[in-house]
N, C-alpha and C positions, 0 to 999 in steps of 0.2 A: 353329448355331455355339455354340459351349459359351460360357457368360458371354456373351453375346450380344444383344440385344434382340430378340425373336422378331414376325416381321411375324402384324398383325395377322388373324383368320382371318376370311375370305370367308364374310358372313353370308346374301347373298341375290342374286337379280338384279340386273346393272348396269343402275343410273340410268339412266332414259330419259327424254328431252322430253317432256312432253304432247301429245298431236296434236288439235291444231284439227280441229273439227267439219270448213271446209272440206278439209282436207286429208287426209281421211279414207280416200280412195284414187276408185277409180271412181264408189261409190255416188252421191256427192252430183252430179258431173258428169253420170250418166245418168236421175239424178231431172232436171236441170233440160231435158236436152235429149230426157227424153217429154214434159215440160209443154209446152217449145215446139213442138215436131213435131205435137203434139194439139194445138192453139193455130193451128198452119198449116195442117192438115189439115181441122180444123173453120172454117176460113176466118175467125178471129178476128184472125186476123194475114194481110191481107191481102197475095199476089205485088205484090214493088215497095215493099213499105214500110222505113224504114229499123228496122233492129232495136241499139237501144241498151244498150250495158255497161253503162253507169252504171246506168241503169235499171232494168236488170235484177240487178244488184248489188245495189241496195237491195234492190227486192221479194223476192227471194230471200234477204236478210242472208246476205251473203257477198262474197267477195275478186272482182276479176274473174279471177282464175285459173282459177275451174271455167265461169264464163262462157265465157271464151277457148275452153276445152277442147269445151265441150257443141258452141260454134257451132260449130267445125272436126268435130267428127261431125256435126251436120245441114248441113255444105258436100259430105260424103263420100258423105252421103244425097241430096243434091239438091238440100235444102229450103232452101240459104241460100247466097247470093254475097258475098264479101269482095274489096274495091278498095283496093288501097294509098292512103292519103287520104282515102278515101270513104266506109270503114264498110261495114259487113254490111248486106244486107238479103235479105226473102224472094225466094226465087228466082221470078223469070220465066221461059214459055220460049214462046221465038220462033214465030209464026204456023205454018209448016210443021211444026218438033217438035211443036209440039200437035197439030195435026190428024192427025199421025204416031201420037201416044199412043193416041190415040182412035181411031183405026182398030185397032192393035193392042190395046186393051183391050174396042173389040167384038168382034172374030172370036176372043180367049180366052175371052170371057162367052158370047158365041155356041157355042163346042164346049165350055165347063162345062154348058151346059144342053143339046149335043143328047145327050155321054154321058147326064148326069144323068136324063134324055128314057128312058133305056133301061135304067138300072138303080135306077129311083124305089120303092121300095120302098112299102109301106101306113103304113110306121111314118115315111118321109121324108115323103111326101105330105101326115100329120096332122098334123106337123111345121112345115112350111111353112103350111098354112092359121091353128096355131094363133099361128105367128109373123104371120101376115098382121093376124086379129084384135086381137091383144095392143096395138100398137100403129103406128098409122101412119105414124109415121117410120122404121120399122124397114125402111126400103130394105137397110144394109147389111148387118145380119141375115139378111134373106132371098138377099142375094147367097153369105152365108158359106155358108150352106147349100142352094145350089146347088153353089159353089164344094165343097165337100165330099161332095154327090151324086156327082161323078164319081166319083170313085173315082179320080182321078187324082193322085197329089201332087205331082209336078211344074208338072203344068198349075194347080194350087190353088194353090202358092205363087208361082209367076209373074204368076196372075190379082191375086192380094191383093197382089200390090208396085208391080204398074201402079195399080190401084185406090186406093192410098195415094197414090203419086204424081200423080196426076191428081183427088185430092178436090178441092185449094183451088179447084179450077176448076169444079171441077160444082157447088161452093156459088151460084154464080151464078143458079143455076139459082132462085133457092131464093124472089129478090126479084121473079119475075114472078108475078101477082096469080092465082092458078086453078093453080099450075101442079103445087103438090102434088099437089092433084087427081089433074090428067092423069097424074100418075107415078105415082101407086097404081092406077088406072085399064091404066098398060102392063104393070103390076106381075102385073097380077089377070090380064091375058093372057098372060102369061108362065107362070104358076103354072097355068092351066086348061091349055095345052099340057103343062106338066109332067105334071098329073095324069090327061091322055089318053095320055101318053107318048109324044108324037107331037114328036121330038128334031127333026125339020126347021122343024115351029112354033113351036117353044120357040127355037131359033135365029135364027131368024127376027123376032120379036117382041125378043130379046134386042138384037142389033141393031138394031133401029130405035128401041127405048128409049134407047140408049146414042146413037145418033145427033142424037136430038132433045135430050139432054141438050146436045151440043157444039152445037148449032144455037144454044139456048136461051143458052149463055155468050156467044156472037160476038153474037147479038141485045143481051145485056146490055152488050158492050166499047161497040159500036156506039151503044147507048142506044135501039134499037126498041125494037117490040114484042113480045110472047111470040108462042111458035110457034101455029099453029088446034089445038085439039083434034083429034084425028084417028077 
């Protein structure tokens, strides 16, 4: 407008809030909820215990808002029960769905190894023995790569999410006195099957490893003794 006062001119981007570190979008939310999922899976966080905000607030230095968030994905996951009043804790699951698990996470480990059984290659074979060596806690390692012998990817990602879900409970396994042992010992017949290629043996053995695993936790709820060697 002529004689006018003329509005000032648009120098840059409109002012924005600063956004807090927690509020950062999903990042910080799925950082806390692999720390806890690895935390349950590794059996550090015992099925049944209670799992506290506060707490977890601190150690994390943050709001419990991504808290809130993390738990409700490991609820979505499995790994955690929330009671109106009650609070969160690591999930349990009942006598029958367990033994439900574990039947169905043998017979997938059982057919990852009879494929695997038949298309074991020289380079899988050196593979697995050099996984064997390296080190011997390396159970889940040498599962991955069975699990990935098959040549299956359906049946691979079916086997690793039962697998996941059914760790905190094979940690059990972990406080009988010999029993590492015996696991590397089913381990090593599971792997000579493989490396015979003989896929009914390797199933076979696959099973009953995973069998005496569930044995070994209901010994442990129970408070026996470990399974015989076999």
């Amino acid at each position: 407008m002529a004689g006018g006062r003329r509005a000032p001119a648009r120098t840059g981007h409109p002012t924005t809030r600063p956004t807090r570190p927690e509020e950062a979008g999903p990042t910080r939310t799925e950082e806390i909820r692999r720390r806890l999922a690895e935390e349950i899976v590794q059996g550090r966080r015992a099925p049944g215990t209670p799992i506290d905000e506060a707490e977890l607030a601190s150690a994390f230095g943050t709001s419990r808002t991504p808290i809130r968030a993390a738990l409700r994905q490991l609820e979505v996951e499995g790994f955690a029960t929330s009671r109106p009043r009650r609070g969160t804790r690591v999930s349990t699951i009942a006598p029958q769905g367990l033994a439900e698990m574990f039947f169905v996470m043998a017979e997938l480990e059982a057919l990852c190894c009879r494929l695997a059984a038949g298309a074991m290659s020289a380079a899988a074979g050196a593979e697995l023995d050099q996984v064997r060596r390296r080190c011997e806690a390396a159970a889940a390692g040498r599962d991955d790569l069975i699990y990935r012998a098959s040549r299956n990817g359906c049946l691979e990602e079916q086997a690793r999410a039962v697998r996941r879900r059914v760790a905190p409970f094979r940690h059990a396994q972990c406080g009988f006195p010999g029993r590492l042992a015996r696991s590397l010992a089913e381990h090593e017949r599971i792997a000579a099957a493989l490396r015979a290629r003989d896929g009914e043996a390797a199933a076979r053995e696959m099973r009953a490893h995973v069998f005496t695993v569930e044995h070994a936790f209901y010994l442990h709820q129970a408070g026996g003794e470990p399974p015989a060697a076999s």
